[in-house]
SERO-4910 file (N, C-alpha, C, O; in steps of 0.05 Angstrom, whole numbers):
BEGIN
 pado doro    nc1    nc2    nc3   cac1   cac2   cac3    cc1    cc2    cc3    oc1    oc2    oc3
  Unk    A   -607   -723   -126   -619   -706   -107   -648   -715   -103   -663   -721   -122
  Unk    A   -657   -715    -74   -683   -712    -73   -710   -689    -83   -710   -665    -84
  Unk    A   -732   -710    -90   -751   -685    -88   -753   -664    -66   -759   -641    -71
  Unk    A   -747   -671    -44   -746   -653    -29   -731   -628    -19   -737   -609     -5
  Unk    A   -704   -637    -37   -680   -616    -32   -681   -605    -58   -668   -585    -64
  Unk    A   -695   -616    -73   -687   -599   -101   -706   -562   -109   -727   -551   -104
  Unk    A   -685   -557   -122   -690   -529   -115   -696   -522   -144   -680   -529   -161
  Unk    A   -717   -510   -150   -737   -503   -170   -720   -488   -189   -711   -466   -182
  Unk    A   -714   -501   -221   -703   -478   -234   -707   -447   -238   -689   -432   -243
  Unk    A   -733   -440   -236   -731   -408   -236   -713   -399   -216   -695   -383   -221
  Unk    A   -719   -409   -186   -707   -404   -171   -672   -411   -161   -660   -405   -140
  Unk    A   -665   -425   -183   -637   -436   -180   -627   -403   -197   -612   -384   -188
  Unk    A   -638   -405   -217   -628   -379   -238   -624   -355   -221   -604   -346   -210
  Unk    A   -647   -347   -221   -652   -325   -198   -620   -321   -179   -605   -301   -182
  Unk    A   -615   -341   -161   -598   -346   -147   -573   -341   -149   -558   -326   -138
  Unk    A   -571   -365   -176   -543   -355   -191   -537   -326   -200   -514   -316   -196
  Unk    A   -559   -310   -214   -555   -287   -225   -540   -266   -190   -518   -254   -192
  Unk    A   -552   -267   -169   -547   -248   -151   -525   -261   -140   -510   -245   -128
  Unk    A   -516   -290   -140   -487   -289   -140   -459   -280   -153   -437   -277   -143
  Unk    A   -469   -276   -181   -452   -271   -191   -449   -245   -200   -433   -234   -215
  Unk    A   -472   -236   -184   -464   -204   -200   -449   -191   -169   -433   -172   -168
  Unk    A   -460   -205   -147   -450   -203   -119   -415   -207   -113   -399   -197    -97
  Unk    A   -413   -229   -136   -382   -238   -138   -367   -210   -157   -348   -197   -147
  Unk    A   -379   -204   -180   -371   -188   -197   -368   -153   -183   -352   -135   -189
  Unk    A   -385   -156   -167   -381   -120   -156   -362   -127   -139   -351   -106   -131
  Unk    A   -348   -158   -124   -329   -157    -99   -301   -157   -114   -281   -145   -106
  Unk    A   -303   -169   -135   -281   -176   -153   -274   -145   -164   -251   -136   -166
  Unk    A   -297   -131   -170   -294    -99   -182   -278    -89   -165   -255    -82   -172
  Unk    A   -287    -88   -138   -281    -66   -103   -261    -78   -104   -248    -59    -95
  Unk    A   -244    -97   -108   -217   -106   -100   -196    -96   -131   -174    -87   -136
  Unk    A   -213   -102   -141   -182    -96   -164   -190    -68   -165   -170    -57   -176
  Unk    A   -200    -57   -162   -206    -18   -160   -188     -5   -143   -178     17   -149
  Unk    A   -184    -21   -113   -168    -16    -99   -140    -28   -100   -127    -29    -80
  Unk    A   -130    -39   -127   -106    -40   -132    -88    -17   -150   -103     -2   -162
  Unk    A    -65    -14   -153    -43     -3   -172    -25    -18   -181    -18    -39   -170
  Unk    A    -15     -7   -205      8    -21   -209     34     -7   -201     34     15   -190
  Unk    A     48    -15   -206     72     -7   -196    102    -19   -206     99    -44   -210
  Unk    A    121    -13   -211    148    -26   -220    147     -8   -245    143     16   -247
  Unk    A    153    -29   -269    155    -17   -291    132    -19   -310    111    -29   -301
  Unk    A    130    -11   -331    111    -15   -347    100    -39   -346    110    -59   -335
  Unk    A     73    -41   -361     61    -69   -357     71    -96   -362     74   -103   -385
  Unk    A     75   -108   -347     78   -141   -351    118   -143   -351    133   -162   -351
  Unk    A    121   -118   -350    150   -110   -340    168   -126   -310    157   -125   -288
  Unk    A    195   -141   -315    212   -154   -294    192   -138   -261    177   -119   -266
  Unk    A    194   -142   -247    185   -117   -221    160   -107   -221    154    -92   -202
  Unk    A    139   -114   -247    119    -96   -243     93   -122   -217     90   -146   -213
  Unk    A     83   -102   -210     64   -110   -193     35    -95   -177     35    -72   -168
  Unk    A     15   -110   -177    -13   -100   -177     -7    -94   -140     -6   -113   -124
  Unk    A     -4    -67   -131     -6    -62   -103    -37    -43    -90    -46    -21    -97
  Unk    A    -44    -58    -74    -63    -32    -62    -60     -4    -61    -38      5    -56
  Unk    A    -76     10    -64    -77     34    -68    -73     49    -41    -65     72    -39
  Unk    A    -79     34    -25    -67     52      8    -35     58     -1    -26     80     -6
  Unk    A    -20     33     -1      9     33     -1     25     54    -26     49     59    -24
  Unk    A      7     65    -49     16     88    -69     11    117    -52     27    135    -53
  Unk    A     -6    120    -40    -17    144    -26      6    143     -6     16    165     -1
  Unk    A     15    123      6     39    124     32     61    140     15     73    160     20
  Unk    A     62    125     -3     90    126    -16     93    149    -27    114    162    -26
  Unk    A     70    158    -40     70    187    -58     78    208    -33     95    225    -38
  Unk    A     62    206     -3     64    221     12     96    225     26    105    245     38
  Unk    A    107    200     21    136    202     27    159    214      5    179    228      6
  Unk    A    144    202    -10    157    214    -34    161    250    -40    181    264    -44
  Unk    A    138    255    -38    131    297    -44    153    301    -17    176    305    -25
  Unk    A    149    302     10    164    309     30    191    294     28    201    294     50
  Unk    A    207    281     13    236    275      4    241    288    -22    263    293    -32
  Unk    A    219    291    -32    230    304    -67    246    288    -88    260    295   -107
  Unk    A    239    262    -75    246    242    -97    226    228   -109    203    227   -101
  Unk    A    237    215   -135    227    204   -156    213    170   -143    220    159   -122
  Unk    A    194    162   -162    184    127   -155    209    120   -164    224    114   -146
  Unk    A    221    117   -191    253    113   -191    267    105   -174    271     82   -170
  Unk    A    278    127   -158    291    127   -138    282    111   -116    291     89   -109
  Unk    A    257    129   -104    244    102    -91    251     75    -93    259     63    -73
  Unk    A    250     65   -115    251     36   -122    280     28   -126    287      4   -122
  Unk    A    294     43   -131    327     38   -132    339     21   -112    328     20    -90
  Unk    A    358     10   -116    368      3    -90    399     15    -89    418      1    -84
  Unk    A    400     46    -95    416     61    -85    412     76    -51    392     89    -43
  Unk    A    430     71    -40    437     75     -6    443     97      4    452    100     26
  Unk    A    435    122    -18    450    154      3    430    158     22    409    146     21
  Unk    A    436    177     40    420    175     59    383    189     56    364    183     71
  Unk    A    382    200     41    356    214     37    345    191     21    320    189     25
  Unk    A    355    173      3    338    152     -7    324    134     11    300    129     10
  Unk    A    351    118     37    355    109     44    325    121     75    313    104     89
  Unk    A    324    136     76    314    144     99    283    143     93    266    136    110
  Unk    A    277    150     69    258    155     51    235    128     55    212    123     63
  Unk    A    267    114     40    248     83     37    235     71     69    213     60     69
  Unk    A    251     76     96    258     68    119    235     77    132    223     62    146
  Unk    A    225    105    129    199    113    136    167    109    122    145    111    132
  Unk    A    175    105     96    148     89     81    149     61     93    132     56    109
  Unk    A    161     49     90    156     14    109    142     28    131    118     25    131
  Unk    A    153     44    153    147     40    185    117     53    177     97     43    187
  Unk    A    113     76    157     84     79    155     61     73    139     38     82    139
  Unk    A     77     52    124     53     26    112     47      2    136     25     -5    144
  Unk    A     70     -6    144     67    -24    169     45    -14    197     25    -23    207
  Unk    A     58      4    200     29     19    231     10     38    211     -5     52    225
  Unk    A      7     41    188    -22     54    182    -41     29    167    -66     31    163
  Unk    A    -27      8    163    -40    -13    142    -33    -36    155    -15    -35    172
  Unk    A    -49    -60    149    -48    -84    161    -35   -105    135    -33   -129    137
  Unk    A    -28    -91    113    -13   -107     91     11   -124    105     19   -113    126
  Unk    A     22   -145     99     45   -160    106     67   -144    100     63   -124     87
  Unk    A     90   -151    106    116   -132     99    128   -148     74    151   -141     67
  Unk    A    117   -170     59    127   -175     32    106   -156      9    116   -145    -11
  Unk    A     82   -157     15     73   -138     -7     81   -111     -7     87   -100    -28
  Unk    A     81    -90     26     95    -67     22    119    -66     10    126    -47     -4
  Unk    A    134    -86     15    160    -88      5    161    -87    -28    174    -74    -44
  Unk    A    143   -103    -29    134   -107    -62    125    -78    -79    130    -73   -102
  Unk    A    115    -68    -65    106    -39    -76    122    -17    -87    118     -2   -106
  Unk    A    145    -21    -69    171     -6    -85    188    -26    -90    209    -20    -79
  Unk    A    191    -50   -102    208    -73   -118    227    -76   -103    250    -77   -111
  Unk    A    218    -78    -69    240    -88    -54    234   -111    -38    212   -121    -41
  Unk    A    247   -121    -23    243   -151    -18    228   -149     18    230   -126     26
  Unk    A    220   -160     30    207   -169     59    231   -161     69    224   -141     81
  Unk    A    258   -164     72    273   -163     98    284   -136     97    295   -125    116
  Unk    A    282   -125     77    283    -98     72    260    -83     97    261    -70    118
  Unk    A    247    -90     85    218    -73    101    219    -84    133    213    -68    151
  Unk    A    226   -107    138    228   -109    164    253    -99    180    250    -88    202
  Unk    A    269   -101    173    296    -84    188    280    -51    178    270    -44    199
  Unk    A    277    -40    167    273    -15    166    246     -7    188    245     11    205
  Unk    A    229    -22    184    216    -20    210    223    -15    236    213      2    250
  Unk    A    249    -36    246    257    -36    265    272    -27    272    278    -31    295
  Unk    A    290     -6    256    304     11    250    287     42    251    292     55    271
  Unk    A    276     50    240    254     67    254    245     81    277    242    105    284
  Unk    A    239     44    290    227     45    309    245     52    336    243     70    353
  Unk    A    259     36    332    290     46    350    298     81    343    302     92    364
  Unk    A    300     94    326    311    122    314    298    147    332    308    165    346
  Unk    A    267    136    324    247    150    330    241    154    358    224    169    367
  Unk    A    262    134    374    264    144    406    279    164    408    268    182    421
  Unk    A    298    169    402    327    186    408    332    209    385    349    227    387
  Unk    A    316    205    366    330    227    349    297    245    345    280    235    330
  Unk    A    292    264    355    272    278    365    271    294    328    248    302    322
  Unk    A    287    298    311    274    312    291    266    285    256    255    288    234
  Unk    A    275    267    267    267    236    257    231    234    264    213    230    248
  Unk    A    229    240    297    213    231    308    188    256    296    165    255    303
  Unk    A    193    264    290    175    302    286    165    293    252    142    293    242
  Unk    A    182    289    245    180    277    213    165    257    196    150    260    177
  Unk    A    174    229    215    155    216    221    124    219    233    105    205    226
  Unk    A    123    228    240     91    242    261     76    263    238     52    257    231
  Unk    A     89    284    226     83    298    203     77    279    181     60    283    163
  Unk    A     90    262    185     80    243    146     65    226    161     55    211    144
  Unk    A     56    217    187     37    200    187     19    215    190     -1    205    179
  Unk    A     14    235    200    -19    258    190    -18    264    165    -40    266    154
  Unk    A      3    269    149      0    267    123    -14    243    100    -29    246     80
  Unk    A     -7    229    107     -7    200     95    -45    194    106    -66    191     93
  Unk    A    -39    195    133    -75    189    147    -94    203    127   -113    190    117
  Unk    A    -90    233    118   -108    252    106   -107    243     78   -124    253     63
  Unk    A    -84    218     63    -85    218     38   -101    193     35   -115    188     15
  Unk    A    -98    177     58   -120    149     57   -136    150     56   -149    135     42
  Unk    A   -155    178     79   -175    180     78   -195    204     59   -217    214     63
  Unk    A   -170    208     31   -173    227     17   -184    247     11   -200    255     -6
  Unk    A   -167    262     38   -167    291     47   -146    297     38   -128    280     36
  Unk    A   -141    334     27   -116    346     26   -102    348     52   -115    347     74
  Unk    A    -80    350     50    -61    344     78    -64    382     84    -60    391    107
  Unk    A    -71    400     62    -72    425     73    -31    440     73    -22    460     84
  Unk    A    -23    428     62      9    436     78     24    426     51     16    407     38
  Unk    A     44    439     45     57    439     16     82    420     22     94    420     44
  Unk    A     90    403     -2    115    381     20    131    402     29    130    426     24
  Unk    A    149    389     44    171    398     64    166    424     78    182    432     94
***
C-alpha cells in the first residue's frame, strides 16, 4: 500500500470496532426475528423460521382449534387440510418469504404451499363463506404482525 492510501491505525481500529458492532446488532435483528419450529432442537424437521410466519400460523391455528402437531402432519381431513391451505395463501399475500421457507415452517415441502395457494385463490371466488374466513384471518393475522390484539376470541 501506499503512503497515501494508507489509513492510520487508530483510525483503522476505530473503524473496525463500528463495524462490527454494526454487523453484531444486524446479525442480533435477524436471528431475533427468527423461531424455531418442527421438533425439538436439532430434531429430523426442526427449523429456524421468521417470526411473521409463527404469528400467521398461530393465527390460523386458534380459529381451526388445532394443534402445531397437526398443523405439521401430513394428515388430509378437511379442517387440517383447509387450515394448512389458508396459512400458505396468508403467509404468501401478507409476507414476501418464498413458498419453500413458508412451506418449511410447518415441515411441509414448496409444492405443497404452491398448489394450496392456488387452490385458495380459485375457492375464494365462488365459495363466499371460504371467502369471509379468509378476509377475517387476514385482519387477524395483519393485527398479530403488527402486534396488536385482534380484539375477537378465535372462531
Amino acid at each position: 500500500m501506499s503512503a497515501a492510501t494508507e489509513i492510520p491505525e487508530p483510525l483503522r481500529a476505530a473503524l473496525a470496532a463500528i463495524v462490527q458492532d454494526a454487523v453484531g446488532k444486524l446479525v442480533g435483528d435477524i436471528v431475533s426475528g427468527l423461531v424455531r419450529v418442527g421438533g425439538p432442537s436439532g430434531a429430523a424437521g426442526d427449523a429456524l423460521v421468521p417470526a411473521a410466519l409463527g404469528a400467521i400460523a398461530s393465527v390460523v391455528m386458534a380459529h381451526y382449534g388445532i394443534t402445531p402437531e397437526q398443523m405439521r402432519s401430513r394428515c388430509r381431513t378437511a379442517t387440517l387440510a383447509e387450515a394448512r391451505h389458508v396459512y400458505y395463501h396468508l403467509a404468501v399475500t401478507l409476507t414476501r418469504y418464498n413458498h419453500d421457507l413458508i412451506a418449511r415452517a410447518i415441515a411441509h415441502g414448496r409444492c405443497s404451499c404452491t398448489h394450496s395457494v392456488d387452490r385458495i385463490a380459485g375457492l375464494i371466488e365462488v365459495e363466499k363463506r371460504l371467502a369471509a374466513t379468509v378476509e377475517m384471518l387476514r385482519v387477524r393475522a395483519t393485527l398479530a404482525l403488527a402486534g396488536l390484539p385482534s380484539g375477537h376470541p378465535a372462531r
